[in-house]
C-alpha positions as CSV (number, residue, x, y, z in Angstrom):
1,X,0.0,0.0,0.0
2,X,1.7,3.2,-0.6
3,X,2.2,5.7,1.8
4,X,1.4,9.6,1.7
5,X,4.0,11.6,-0.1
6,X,4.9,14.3,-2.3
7,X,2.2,16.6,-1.5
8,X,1.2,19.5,-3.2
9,X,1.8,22.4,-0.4
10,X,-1.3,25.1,-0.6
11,X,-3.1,27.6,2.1
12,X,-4.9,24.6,3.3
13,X,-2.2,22.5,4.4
14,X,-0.6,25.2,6.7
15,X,-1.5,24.4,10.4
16,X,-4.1,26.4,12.5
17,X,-2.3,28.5,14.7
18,X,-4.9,28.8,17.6
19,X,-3.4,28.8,20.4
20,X,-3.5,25.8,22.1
21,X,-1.0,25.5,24.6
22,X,1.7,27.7,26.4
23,X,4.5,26.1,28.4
24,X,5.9,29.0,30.9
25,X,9.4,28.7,32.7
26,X,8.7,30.9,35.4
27,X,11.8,30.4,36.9
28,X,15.1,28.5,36.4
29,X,15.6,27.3,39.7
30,X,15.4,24.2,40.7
31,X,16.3,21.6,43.8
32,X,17.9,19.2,41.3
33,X,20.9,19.0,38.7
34,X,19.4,16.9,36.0
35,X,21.6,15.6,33.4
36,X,19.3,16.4,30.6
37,X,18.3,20.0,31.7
38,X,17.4,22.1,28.7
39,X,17.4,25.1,31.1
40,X,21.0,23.7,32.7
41,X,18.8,24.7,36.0
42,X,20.5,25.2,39.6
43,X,19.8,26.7,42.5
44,X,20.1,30.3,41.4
45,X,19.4,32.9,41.7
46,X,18.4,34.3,38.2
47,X,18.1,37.9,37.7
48,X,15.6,39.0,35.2
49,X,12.9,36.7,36.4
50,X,9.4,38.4,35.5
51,X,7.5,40.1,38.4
52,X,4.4,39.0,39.6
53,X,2.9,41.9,38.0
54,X,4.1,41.3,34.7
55,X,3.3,37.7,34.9
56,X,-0.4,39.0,35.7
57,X,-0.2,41.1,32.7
58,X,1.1,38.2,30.5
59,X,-1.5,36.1,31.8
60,X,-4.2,38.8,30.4
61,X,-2.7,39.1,26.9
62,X,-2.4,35.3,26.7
63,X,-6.2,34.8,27.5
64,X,-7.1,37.6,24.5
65,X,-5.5,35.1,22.1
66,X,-7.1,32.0,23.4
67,X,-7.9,29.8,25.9
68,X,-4.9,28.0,25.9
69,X,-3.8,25.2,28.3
70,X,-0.8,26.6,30.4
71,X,1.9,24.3,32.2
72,X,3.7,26.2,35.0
73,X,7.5,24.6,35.0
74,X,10.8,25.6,35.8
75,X,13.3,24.4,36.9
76,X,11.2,23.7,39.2
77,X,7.5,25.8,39.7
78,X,7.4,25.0,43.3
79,X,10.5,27.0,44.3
80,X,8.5,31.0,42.9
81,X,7.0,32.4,46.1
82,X,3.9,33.5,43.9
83,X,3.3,30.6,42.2
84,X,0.0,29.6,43.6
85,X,-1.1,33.4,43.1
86,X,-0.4,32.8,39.0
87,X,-2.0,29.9,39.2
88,X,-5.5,31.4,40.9
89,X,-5.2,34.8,38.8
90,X,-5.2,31.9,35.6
91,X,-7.9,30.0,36.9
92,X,-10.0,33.2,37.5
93,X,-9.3,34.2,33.5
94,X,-10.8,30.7,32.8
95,X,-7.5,29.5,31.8
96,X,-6.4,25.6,32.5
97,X,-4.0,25.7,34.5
98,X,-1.5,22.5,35.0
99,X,2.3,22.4,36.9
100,X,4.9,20.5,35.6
101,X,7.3,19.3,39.1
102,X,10.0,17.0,39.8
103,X,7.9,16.0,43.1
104,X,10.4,16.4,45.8
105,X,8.9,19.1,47.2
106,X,5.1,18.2,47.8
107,X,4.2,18.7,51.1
108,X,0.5,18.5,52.6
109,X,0.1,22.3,52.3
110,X,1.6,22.8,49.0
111,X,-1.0,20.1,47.9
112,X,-3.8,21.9,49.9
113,X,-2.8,25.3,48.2
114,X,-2.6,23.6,44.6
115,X,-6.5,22.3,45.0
116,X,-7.4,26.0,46.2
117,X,-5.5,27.6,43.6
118,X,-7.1,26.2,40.7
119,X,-4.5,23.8,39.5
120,X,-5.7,20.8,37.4
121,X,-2.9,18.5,36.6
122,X,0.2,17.9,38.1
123,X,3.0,16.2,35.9
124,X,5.7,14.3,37.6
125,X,9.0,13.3,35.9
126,X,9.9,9.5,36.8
127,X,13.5,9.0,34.7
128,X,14.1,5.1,36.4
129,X,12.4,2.3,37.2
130,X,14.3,2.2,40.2
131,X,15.8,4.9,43.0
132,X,19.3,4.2,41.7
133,X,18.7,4.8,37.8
134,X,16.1,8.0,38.6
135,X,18.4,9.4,41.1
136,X,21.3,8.9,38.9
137,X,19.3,10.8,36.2
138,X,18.4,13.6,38.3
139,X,22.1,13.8,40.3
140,X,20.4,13.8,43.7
141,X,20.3,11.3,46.0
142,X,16.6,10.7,47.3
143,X,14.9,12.3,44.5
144,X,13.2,9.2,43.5
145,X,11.8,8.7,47.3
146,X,10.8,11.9,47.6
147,X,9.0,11.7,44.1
148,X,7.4,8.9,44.9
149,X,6.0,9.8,48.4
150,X,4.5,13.2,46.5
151,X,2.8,11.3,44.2
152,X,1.4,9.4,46.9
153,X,-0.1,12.6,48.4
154,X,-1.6,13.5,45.0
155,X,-3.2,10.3,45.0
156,X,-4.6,10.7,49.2
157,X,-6.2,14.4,47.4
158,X,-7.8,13.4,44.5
159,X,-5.1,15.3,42.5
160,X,-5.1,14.2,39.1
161,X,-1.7,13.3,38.2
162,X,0.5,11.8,34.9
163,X,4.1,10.6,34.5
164,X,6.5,12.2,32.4
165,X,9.9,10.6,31.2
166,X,12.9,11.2,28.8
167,X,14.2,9.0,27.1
168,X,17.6,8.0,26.8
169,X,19.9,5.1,26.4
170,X,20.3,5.3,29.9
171,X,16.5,4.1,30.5
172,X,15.3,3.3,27.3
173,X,15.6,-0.2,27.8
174,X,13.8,0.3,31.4
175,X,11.0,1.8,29.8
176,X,8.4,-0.8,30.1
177,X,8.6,-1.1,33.4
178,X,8.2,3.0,34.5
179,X,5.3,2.1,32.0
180,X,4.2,-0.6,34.2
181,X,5.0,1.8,37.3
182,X,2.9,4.7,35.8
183,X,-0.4,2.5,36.0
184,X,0.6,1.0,39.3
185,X,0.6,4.7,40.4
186,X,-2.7,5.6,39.6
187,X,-1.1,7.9,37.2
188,X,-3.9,9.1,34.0
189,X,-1.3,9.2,31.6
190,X,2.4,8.9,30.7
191,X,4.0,11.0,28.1
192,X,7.7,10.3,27.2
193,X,9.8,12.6,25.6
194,X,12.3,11.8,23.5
195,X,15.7,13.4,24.1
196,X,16.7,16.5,22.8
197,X,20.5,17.5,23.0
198,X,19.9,21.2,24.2
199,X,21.2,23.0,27.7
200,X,22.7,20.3,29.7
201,X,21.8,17.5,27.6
202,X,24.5,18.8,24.7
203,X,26.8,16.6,26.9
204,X,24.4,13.5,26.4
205,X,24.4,13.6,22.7
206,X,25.6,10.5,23.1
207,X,22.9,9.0,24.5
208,X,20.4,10.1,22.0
209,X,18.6,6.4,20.9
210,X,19.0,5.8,17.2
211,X,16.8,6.7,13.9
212,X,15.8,2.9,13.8
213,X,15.6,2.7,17.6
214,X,13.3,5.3,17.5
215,X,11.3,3.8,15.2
216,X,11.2,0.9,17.1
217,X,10.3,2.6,20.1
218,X,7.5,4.8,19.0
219,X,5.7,1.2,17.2
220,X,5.8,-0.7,21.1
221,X,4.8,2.8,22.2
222,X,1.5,2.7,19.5
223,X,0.8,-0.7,20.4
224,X,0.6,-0.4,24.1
225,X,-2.2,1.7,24.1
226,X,-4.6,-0.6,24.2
227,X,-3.2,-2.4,26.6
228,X,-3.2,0.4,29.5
229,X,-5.4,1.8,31.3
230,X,-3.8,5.5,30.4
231,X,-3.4,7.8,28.2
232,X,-0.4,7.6,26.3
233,X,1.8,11.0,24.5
234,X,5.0,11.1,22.9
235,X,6.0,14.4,23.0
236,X,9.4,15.4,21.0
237,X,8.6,12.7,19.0
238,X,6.4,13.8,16.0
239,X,6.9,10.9,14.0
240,X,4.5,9.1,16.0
241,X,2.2,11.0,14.5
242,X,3.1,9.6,11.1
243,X,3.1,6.3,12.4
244,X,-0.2,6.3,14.2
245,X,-1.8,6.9,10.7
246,X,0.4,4.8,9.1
247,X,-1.3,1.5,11.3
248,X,-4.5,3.1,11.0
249,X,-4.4,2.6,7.6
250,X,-3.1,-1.0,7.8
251,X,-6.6,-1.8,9.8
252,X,-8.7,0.2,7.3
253,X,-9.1,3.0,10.0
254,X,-9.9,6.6,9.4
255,X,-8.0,8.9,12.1
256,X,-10.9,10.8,14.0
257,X,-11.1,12.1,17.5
258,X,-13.7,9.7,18.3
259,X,-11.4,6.5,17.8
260,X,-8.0,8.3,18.4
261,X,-9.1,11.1,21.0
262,X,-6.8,13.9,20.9
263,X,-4.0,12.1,18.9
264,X,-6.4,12.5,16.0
265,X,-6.6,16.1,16.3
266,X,-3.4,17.0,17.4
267,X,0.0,16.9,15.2
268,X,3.6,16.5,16.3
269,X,6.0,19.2,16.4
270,X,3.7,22.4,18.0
271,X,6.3,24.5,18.4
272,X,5.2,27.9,16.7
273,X,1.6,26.7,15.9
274,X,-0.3,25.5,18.6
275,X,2.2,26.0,21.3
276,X,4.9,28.0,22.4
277,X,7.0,28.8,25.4
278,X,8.1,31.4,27.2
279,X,11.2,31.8,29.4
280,X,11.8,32.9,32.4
281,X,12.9,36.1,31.6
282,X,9.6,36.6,29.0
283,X,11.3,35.5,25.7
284,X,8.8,33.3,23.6
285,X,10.3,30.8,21.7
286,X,8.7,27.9,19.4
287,X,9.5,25.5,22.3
288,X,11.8,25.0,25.5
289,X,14.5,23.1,23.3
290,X,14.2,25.4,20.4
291,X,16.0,28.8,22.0
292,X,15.2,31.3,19.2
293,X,13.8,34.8,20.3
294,X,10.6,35.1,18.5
295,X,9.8,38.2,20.9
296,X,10.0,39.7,24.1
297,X,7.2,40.3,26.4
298,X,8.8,42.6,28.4
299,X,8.5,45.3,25.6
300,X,5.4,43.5,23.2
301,X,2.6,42.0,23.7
302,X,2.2,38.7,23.8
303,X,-0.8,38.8,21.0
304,X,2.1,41.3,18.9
305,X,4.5,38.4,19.2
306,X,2.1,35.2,18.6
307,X,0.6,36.4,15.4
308,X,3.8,38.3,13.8
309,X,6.5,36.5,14.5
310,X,8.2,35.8,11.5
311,X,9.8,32.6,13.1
312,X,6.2,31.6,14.1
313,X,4.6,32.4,11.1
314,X,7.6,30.7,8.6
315,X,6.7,27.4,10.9
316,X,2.8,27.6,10.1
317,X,4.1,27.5,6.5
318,X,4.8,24.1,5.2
319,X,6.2,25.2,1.9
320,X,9.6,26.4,3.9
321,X,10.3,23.1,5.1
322,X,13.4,21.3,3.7
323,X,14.8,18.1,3.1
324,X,12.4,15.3,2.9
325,X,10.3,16.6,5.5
326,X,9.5,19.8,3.0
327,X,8.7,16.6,0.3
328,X,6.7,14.3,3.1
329,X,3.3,13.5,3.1
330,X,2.9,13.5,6.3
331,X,3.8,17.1,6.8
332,X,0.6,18.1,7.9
333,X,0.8,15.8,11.0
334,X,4.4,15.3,12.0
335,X,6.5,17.9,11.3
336,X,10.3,16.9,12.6
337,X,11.5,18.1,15.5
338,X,12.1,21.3,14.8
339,X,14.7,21.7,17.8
340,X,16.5,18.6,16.8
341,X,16.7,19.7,13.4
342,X,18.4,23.0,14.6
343,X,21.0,21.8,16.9
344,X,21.9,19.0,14.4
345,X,22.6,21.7,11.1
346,X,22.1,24.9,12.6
347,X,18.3,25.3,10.3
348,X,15.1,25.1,12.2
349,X,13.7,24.3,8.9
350,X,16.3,21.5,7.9
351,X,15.0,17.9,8.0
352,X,14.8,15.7,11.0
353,X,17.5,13.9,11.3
354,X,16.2,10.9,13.1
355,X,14.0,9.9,10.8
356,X,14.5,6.3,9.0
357,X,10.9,7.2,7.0
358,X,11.5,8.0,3.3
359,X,8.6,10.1,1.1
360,X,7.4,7.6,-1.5
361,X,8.2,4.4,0.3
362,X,6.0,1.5,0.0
């Protein structure tokens, strides 16, 4: 059966660019010293860091564009005095508001003020399947306990909760099991990410899996979704949007939101069309691994930034793409990783370049 390819690029093929989602670093401090850190995040401090204020303001610009979802993260969220005041002020616009922690530092209050402040999901990162490979990820000795006794006061509250993970060499192997782990949790969904070799992780480019591992990898991750009670997201990983359609096809399936849910909907690289994210300083870029200044919010608006950006808008346009993703078929729901393309030839608009599939294959 052949395969999508060579499509002819018009208006209609460019993505929407409603906003969808904003991830927003409101600070670079953090608790830990993870080895994969885009942000390279320490303790601090960080000058620059946006006032509550202006984070108030930003806030208010965001909702005039949308009603995006927006994931509070760091470094680590937990360690901004104000963040539960962001989080109600959001909540009060009619924004979703999620947080995005390592988990160490849940306490019984900090859970108390998350449920009053409006917060709706909490993402925990889980790197191992056991104390010794998490903590080893993470560089701190007792992460992995103190992660796991947070998630077990999300679970006493009735806070709703998923597991993140990055995937490397050093756990991709492991990755069934914090699978396995996630539902044993309670967890409501894992997302993996696949590694990106930005901020601290330039030093693991080494430990990036393989084009054909990654292939491999993103099939088991396809087929386990009928066989856990969660749902599943690969996030820096847009070909699993290809290959999603690909299997659907295979079955005779049509990709819809009513038997895909939100994979059917949603595509894989975001960055600069459904999504962006903003630094802790108030730079907007297309993602956290992608570090290009598309705008500042300290002098525009966010609005200004969203809808003129030329790096936004030259990402919503298909035709610029180059390589064989510019010639793919499956454009329109994949997209490369735009990061990964950048920090591999220096072009956010280059190819891929862990990609095994080939436009025009059988």
């Amino acid at each position: 059966m052949k395969t999508e390819a060579n499509p002819n690029h018009s208006a209609l093929d460019h993505p929407s660019s409603a906003l969808r989602l904003v991830a927003w670093e409101l600070t670079r401090k953090c608790n830990l010293n993870c080895v994969h850190c885009r942000a390279g995040a320490d303790r601090g401090p960080y000058p620059g860091e946006l006032s509550t204020e202006k984070c108030f303001e930003i806030l208010a610009q965001i909702q005039k564009v949308g009603n995006p979802i927006v994931i509070l993260t760091g470094g680590e969220p937990l360690l901004r005095e104000d963040i539960f005041d962001l989080a109600r002020e959001g909540t009060r616009m009619g924004l979703r508001m999620v947080m995005a922690t390592n988990g160490t530092l849940l306490t019984p209050e900090i859970i108390a003020r998350i449920k009053t402040s409006g917060i709706q999901r909490i993402s925990i990162s889980i790197d191992g399947a056991t104390p010794e490979q998490h903590d080893a990820f993470r560089q701190v000795p007792g992460a992995y306990e103190r992660a796991m006794e947070g998630i077990g006061l999300l679970n006493r509250n009735d806070l709703e909760f998923q597991i993140n993970t990055t995937v490397s060499r050093h756990n991709v192997k492991e990755l069934e099991k914090i699978l396995n782990l996630s539902v044993e949790l309670g967890a409501v969904a894992h997302h993996i990410f696949l590694l990106v070799p930005t901020g601290r992780a330039k030093e693991m480019v080494n430990q990036e899996i393989n084009a054909i591992e990654y292939e491999e990898l993103l099939h088991w991750f396809y087929r386990m979704r009928d066989q856990v009670p969660l749902h599943l997201k690969a996030t820096c990983a847009p070909h699993y949007y290809r290959i999603l359609r690909q299997e659907a096809r295979k079955k005779g399936e049509k990709v819809s939101f009513e038997t895909y849910g939100l994979d059917g909907v949603t595509r894989g690289c975001l960055g600069g069309t459904s999504f962006c994210f903003i630094s802790n300083t108030g730079i907007v870029q297309p993602c956290g691994y992608l570090e290009l200044d598309c705008g500042d919010l300290k002098t525009s608006s966010f609005q200004s930034v969203w809808e003129d950006s030329k790096i936004f808008n030259s990402l919503r346009d298909f035709s610029t793409y180059k390589g064989k993703c510019g010639r793919c078929g499956y454009i329109r729901f994949c997209g490369g990783c735009r990061a990964r393309a950048f920090e591999a030839t220096g072009d956010y608009l280059a190819e891929e370049p862990l990609c095994v599939y080939e436009p025009g294959a059988q």
